[in-house]
N, C-alpha and C positions, 0 to 999 in steps of 0.2 A: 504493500500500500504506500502511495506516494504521503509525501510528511510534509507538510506546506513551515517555511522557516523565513521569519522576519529577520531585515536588517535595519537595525534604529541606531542614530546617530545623533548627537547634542549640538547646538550650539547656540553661546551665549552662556551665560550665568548670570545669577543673581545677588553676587555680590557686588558687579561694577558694570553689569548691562543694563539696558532698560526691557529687554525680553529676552527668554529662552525660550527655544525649538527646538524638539524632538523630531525625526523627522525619518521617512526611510521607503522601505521595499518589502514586498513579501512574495515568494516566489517558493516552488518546490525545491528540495534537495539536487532532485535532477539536473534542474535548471542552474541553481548555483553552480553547481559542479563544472557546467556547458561555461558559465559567465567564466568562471575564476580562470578557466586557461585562457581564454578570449580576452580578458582584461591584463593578468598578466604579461600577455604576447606582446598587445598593444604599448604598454609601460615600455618594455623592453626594447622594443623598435624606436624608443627616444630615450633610452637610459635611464629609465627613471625606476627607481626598486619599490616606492610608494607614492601615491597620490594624497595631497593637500591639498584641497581649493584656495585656500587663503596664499598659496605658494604660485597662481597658476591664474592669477584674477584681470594679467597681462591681455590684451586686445590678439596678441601673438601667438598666445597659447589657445584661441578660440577652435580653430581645426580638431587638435585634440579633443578638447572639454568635449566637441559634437560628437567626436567619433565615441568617444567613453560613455556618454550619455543614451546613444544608438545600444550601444550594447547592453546598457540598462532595458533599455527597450522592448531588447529581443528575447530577454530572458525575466524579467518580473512582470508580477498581475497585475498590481497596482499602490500608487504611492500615498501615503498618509504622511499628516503630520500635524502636530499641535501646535501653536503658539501662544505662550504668556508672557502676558505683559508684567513687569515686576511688580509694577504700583496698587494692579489688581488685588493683590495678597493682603490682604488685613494680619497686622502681625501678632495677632492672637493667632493667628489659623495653624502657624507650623508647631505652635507651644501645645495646640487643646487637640489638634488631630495629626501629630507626627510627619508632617508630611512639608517638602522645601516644591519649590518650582518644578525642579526633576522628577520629584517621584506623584508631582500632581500631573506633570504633563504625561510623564509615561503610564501612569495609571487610567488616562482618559484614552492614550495612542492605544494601550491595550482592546479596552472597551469596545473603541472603532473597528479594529480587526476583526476582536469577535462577534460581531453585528454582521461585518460584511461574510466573516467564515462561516457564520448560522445560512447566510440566503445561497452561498456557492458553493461551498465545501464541508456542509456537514456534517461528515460522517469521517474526514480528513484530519488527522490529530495535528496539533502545530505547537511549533517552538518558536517561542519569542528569544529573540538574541539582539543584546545593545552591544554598544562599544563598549568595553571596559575602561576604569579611572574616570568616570563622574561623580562629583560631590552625590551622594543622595542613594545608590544605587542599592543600600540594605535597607531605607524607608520603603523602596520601590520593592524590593521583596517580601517583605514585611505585610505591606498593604495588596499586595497579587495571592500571597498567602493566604490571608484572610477572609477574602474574597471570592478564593476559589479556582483561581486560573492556576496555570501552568508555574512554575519555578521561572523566574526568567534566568537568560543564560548572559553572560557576561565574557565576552570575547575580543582580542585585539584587532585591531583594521590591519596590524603591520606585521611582516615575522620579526620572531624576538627569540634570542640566545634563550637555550631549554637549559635551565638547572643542572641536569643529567646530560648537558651535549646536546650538539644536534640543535634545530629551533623549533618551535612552537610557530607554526603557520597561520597568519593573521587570515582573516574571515574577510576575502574582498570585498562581497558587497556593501561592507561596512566603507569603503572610500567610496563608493556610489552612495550612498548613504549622505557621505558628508559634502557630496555638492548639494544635495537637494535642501540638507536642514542649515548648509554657509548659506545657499542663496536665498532662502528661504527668511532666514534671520535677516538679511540686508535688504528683503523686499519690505518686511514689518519696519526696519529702521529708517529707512529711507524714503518709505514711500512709492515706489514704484517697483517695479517686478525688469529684471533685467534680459537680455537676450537666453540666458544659460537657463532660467528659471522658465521660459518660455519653448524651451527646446522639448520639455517633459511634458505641456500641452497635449501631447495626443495620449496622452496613460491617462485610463479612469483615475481620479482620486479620491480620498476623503479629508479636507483641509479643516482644522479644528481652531479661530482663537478664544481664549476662553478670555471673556470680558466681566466687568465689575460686578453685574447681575448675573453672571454667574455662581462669579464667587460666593456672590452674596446668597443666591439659592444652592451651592451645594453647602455654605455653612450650616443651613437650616436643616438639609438633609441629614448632614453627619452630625451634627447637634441631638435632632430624634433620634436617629442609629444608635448613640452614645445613650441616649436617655433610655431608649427600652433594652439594650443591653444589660445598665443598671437594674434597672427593674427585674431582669430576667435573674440576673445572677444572685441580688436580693433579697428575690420575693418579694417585690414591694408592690401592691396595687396601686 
């Protein structure tokens, strides 16, 4: 049975941005597998061992970007992602319901997946996989736990020297990943949506920003959550 596997990627933060984006792919194993030699080929053919968007934002580098983006293309369903605005966040929220920008955005990019894997795929199990080293990423487990979804997996975009020898093989689509949630962050910043961010146009998607009323109605949600939890574990009527 084919095993449907996200690649989600960060960018921004919220200690010195004004929004953070989650942002990514979700595609079969199969598929990954077809991308990863395709992408790495690609790299190589310009000497490059790893892709950064913030490295490659050059008008020069556009040929590439398109060609790497095609191959996003050819091999995922479709792209998601969330956007928070920092200022949204009431700063009781991270203290009363454990939760920073990252592990609210990834909690909601979750939710959207499994929405669209309920109506396409399901009977199809799936793996959520982020980039590893973001602030947040055990709240984000924590609150996926609890909730009931999958363990997320936490994986590098790059290879990295193995403890034991050898390397540890970074998870491509996780550099596909990070043009969509770079340009994605610099569309929210900027206001306007750039050539690179317009490339992905033809992938279905599902784009998420969560705004003040938002916030403010999932406080209320998780506030009652919280409240009959109490109750429940109390006995309190």
């Amino acid at each position: 049975m084919p095993i449907l596997t996200t690649a989600f990627d960060a960018a921004g933060h919220e200690s010195d941005q004004p929004f953070m984006v989650l942002a990514g792919f979700v595609s079969t194993a199969d598929h990954w597998k077809a991308f990863d030699g395709e992408w790495r080929a690609r790299l190589a053919e310009h000497g490059i061992d790893a892709f950064h968007m913030n490295r490659f934002l050059h008008p020069r580098h556009r040929p590439l970007v398109r060609d790497l983006v095609q191959t996003v293309l050819r091999h995922s369903f479709r792209k998601f992602s969330v956007t928070v605005r920092i200022q949204t966040i009431p700063p009781s929220f991270a203290d009363q319901f454990n939760l920073n920008a990252y592990a609210l955005a990834g909690r909601v990019l979750v939710a959207n997946v499994a929405v669209w894997q309920l109506k396409e795929f399901s009977s199809t199990p799936i793996e959520y996989v982020f980039e590893d080293g973001d602030r947040g990423k055990g709240l984000l487990m924590e609150k996926m736990k609890r909730d009931g979804y999958p363990s997320p997996l936490f994986r590098p975009k790059t290879d990295r020297p193995s403890p034991t020898g050898g390397k540890i093989p970074g998870f491509m689509p996780l550099q596909a990943a990070d043009i969509l949630a770079n340009r994605t962050f610099a569309a929210a910043r900027d206001h306007q949506v750039d050539d690179v961010l317009h490339e992905f146009d033809g992938m279905p998607d599902h784009p998420a920003v969560i705004t003040v009323k938002d916030m403010q109605d999932m406080e209320q949600m998780l506030a009652l959550s919280a409240d009959a939890e109490f109750r429940k574990r109390f006995d309190v009527i």
